[in-house]
Each structure stands twice: as structure tokens, then as C-alpha cells.
TIMI-2910 file (N, C-alpha, C, CB; in pm, 1 decimal, decimal comma, always signed):
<rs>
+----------+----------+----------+----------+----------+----------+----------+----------+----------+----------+----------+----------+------+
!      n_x !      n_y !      n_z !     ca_x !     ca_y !     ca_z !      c_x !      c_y !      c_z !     cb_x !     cb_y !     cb_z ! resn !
+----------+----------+----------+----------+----------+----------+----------+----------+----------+----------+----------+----------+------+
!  +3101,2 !   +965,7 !   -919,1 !  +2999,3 !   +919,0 !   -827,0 !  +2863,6 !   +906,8 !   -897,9 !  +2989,0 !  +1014,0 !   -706,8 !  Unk !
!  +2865,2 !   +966,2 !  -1001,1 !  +2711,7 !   +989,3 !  -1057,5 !  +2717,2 !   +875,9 !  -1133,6 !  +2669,1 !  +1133,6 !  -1149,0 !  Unk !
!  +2813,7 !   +877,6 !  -1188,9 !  +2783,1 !   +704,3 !  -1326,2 !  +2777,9 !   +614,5 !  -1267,5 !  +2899,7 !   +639,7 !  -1446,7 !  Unk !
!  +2868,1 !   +594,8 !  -1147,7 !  +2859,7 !   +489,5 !  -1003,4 !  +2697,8 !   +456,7 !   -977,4 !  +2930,8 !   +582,4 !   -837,7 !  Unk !
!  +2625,4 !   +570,4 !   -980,4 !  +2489,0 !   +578,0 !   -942,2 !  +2387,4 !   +469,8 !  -1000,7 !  +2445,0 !   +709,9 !   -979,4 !  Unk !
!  +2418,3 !   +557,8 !  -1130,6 !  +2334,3 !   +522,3 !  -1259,5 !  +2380,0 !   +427,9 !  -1311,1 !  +2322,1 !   +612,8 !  -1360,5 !  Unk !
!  +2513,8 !   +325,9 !  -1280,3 !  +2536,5 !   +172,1 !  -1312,0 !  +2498,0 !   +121,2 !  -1224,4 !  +2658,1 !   +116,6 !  -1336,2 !  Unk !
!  +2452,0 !   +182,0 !  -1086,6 !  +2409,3 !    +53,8 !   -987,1 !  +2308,1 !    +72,5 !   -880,3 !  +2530,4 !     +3,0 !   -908,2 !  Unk !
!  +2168,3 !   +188,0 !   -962,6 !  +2091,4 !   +276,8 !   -850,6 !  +2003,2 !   +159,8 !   -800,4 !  +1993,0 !   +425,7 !   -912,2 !  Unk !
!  +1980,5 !    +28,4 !   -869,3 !  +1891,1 !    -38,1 !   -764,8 !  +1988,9 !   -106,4 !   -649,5 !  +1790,5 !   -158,6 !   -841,3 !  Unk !
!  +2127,9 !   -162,6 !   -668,1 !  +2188,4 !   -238,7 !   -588,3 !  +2230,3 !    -88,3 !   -440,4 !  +2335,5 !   -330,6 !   -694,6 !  Unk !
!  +2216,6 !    -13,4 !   -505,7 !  +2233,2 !   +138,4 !   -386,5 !  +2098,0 !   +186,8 !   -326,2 !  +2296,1 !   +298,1 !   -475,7 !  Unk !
!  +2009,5 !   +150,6 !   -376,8 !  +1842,9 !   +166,9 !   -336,0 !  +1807,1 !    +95,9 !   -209,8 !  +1738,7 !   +100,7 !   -453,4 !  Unk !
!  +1810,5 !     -6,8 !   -310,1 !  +1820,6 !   -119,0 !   -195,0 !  +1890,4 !   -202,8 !    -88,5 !  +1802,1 !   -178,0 !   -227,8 !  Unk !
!  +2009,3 !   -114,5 !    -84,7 !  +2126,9 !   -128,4 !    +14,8 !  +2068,3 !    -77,8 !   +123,2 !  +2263,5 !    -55,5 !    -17,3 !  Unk !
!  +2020,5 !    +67,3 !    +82,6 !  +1989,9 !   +163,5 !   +214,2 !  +1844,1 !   +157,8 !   +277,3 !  +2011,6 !   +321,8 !   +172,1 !  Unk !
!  +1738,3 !    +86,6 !   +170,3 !  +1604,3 !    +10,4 !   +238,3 !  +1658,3 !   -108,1 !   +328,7 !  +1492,1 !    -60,6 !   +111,6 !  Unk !
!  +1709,3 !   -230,7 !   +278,0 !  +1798,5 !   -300,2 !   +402,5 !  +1839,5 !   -233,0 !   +480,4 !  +1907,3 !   -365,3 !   +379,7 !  Unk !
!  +1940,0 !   -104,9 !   +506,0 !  +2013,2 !    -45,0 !   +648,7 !  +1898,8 !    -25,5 !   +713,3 !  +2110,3 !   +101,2 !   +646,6 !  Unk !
!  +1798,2 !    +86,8 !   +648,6 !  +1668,8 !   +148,7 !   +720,8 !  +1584,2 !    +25,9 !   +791,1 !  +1563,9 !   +232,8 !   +600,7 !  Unk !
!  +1549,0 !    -43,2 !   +693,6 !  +1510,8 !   -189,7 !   +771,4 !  +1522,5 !   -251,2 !   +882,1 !  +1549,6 !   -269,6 !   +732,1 !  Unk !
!  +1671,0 !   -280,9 !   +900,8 !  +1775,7 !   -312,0 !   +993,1 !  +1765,2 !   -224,9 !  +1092,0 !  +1905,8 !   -310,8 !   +940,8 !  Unk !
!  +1762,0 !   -109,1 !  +1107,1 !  +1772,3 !    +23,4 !  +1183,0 !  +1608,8 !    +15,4 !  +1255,2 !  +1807,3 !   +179,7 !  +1061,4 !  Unk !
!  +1500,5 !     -9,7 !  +1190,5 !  +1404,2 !    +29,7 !  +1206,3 !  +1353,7 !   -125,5 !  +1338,1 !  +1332,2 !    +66,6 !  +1045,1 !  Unk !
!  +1348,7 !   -255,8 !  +1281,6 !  +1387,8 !   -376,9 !  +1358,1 !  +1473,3 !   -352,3 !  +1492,6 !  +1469,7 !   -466,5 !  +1262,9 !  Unk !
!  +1596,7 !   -285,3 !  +1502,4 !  +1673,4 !   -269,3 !  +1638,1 !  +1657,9 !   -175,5 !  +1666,4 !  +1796,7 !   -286,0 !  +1656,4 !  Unk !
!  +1549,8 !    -44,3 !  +1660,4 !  +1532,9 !    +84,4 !  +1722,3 !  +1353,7 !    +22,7 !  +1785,3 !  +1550,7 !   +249,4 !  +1582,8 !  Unk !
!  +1274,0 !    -31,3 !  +1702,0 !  +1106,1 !     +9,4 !  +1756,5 !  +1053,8 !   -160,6 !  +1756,5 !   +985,0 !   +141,0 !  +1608,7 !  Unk !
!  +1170,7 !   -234,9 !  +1724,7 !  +1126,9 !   -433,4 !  +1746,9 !  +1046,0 !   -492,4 !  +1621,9 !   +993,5 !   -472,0 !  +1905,7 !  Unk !
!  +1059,1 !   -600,6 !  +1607,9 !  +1040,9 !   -669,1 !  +1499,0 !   +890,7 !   -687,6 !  +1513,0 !  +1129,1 !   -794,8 !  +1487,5 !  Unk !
!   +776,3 !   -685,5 !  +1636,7 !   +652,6 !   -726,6 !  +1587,0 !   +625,7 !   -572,5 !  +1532,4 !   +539,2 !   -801,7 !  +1705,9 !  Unk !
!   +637,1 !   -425,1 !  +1534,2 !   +585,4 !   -290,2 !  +1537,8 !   +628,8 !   -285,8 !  +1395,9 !   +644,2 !   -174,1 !  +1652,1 !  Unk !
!   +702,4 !   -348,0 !  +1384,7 !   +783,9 !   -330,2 !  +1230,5 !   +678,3 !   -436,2 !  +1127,5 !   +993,1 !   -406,6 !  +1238,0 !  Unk !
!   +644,2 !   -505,5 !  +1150,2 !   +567,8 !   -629,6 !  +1102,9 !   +422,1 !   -595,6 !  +1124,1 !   +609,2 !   -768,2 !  +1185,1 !  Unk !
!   +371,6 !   -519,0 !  +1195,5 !   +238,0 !   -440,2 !  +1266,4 !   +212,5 !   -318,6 !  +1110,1 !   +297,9 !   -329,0 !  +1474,3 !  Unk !
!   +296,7 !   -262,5 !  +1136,1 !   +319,9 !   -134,8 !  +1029,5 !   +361,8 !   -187,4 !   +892,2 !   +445,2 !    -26,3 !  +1081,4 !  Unk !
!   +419,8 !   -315,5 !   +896,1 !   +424,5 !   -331,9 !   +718,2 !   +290,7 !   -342,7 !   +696,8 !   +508,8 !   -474,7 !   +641,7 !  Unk !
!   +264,6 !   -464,7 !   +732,1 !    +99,2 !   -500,8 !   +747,0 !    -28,6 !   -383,3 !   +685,1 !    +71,5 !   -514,0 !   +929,0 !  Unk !
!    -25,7 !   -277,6 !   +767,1 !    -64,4 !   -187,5 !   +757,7 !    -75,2 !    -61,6 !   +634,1 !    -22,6 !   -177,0 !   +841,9 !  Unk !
!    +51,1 !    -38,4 !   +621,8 !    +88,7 !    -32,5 !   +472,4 !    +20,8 !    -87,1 !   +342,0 !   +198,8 !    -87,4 !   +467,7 !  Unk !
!    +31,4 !   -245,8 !   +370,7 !    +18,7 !   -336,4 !   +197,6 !   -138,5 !   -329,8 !   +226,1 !   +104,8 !   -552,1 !   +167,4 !  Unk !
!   -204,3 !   -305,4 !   +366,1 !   -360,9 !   -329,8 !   +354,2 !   -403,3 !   -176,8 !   +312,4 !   -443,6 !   -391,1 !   +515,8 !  Unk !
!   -365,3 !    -72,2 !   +296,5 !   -348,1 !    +89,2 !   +236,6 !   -376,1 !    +43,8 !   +115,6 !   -193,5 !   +183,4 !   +246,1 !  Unk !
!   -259,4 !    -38,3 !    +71,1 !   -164,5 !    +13,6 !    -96,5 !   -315,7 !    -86,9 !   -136,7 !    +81,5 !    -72,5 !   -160,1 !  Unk !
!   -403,0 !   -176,5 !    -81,8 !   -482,3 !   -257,2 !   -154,5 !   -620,6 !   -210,0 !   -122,1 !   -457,2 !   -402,2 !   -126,4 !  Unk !
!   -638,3 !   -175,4 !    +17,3 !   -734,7 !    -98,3 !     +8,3 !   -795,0 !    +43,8 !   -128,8 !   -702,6 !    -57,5 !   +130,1 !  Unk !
!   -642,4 !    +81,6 !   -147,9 !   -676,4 !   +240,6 !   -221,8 !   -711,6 !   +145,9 !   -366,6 !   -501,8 !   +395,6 !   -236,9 !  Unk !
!   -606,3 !    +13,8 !   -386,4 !   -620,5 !    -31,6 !   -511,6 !   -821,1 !    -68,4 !   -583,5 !   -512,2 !   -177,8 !   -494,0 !  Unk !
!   -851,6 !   -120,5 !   -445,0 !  -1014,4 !   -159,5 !   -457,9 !  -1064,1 !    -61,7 !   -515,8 !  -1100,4 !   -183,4 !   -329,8 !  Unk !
!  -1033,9 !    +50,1 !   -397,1 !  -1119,2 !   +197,9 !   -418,8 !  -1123,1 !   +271,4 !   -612,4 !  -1008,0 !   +338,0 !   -293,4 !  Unk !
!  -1037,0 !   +240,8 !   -644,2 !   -966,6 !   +285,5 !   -810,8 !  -1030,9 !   +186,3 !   -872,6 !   -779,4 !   +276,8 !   -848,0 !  Unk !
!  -1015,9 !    +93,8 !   -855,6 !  -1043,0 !    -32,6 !   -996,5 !  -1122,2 !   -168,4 !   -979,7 !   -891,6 !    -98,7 !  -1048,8 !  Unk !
!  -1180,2 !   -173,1 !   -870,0 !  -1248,4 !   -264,7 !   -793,3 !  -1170,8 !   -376,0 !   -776,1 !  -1369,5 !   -298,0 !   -844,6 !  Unk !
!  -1206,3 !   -490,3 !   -762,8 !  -1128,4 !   -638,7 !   -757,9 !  -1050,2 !   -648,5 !   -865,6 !  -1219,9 !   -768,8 !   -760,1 !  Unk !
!  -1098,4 !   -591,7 !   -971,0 !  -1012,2 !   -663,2 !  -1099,6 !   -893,9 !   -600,2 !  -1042,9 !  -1050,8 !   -620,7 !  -1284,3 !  Unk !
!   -863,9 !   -483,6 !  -1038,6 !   -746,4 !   -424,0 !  -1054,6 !   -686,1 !   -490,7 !   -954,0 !   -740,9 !   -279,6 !  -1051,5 !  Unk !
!   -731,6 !   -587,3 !   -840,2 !   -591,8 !   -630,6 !   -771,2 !   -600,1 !   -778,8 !   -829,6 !   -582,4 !   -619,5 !   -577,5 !  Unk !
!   -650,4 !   -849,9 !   -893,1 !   -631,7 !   -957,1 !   -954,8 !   -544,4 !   -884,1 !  -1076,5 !   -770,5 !  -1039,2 !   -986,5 !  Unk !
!   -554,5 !   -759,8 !  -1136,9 !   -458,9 !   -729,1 !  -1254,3 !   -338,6 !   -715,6 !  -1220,4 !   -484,8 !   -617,7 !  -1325,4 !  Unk !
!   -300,9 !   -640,3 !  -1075,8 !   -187,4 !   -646,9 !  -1015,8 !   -112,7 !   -797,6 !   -991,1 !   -215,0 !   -579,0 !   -898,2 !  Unk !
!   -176,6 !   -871,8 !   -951,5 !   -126,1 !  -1003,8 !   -904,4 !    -68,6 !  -1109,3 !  -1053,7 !   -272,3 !  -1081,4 !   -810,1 !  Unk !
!   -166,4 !  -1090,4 !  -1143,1 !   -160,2 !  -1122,1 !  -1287,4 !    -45,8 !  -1076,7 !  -1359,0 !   -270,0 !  -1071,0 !  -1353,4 !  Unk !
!     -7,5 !   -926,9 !  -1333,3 !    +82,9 !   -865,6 !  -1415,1 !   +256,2 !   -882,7 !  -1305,0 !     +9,3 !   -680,9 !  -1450,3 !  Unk !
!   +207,0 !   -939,5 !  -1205,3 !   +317,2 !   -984,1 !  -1091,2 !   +357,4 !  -1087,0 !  -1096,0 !   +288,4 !   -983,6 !   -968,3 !  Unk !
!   +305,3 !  -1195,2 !  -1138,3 !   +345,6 !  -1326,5 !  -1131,1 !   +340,6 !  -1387,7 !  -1280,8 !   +254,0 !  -1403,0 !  -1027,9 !  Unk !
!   +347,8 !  -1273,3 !  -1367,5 !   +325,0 !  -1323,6 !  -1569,7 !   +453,4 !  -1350,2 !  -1590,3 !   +267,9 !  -1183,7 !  -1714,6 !  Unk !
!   +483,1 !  -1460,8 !  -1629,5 !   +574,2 !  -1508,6 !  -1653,7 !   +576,5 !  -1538,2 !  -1793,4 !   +590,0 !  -1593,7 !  -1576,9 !  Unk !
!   +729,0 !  -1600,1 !  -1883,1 !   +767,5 !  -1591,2 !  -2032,2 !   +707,5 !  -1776,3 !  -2030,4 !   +982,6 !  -1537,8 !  -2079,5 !  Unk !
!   +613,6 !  -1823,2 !  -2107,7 !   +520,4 !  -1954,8 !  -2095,2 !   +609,9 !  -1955,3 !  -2271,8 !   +283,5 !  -1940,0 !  -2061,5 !  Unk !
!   +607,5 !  -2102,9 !  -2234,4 !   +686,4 !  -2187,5 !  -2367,6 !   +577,1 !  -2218,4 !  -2423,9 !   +786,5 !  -2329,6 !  -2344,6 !  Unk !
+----------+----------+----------+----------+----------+----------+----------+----------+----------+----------+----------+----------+------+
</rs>
């Protein structure tokens, strides 16, 4: 079960964020769920400002979308 793990911990990670997902959508409804992501990514960018000012979320977005250029 453990090498099972460790050959496939993101496809098992993210199996059970989908169930929770799924679970979370048919227990509290899709706008509360969409209310609270919301809420969340304006946290994770708010705290980002607070640390590193603008750059750091233009560095985030930069280091997110850097792609291999021919």
C-alpha cells in the first residue's frame, strides 16, 4: 500500500480533493462553495501583498504561467 502511495500520491491527493469537493457542493450548494473559494484565493493574495507587495503576486503569476520559449 505504501509504494502504491508513493507511485501515485498526486493521482490519490487529488482523487479525495474531488470526493471532498463533490461532498462539499451536495451537502452546503454550489453558490456557498463558490462564496468560500472566493474567499480563500482573496486570503492566499491578500497575505501575498502583505509579504512582498505587488511584485510578489506578479512573481507568482510569472513563475505560474513560465513556460519552456523556443
Amino acid at each position: 500500500m505504501k509504494e502504491f502511495f508513493q507511485n501515485h500520491k498526486w493521482a490519490v491527493m487529488l482523487s479525495i480533493l474531488a470526493l471532498i469537493i463533490v461532498l462539499l457542493i451536495y451537502l452546503i450548494g454550489w453558490w456557498t462553495l463558490l462564496a468560500g473559494i472566493l474567499v480563500v484565493i482573496a486570503i492566499f493574495f491578500g497575505r501575498m501583498i502583505d509579504r512582498g507587495g505587488l511584485e510578489a503576486v506578479k512573481d507568482f503569476f510569472r513563475n505560474l504561467f513560465r513556460g519552456k520559449r523556443a
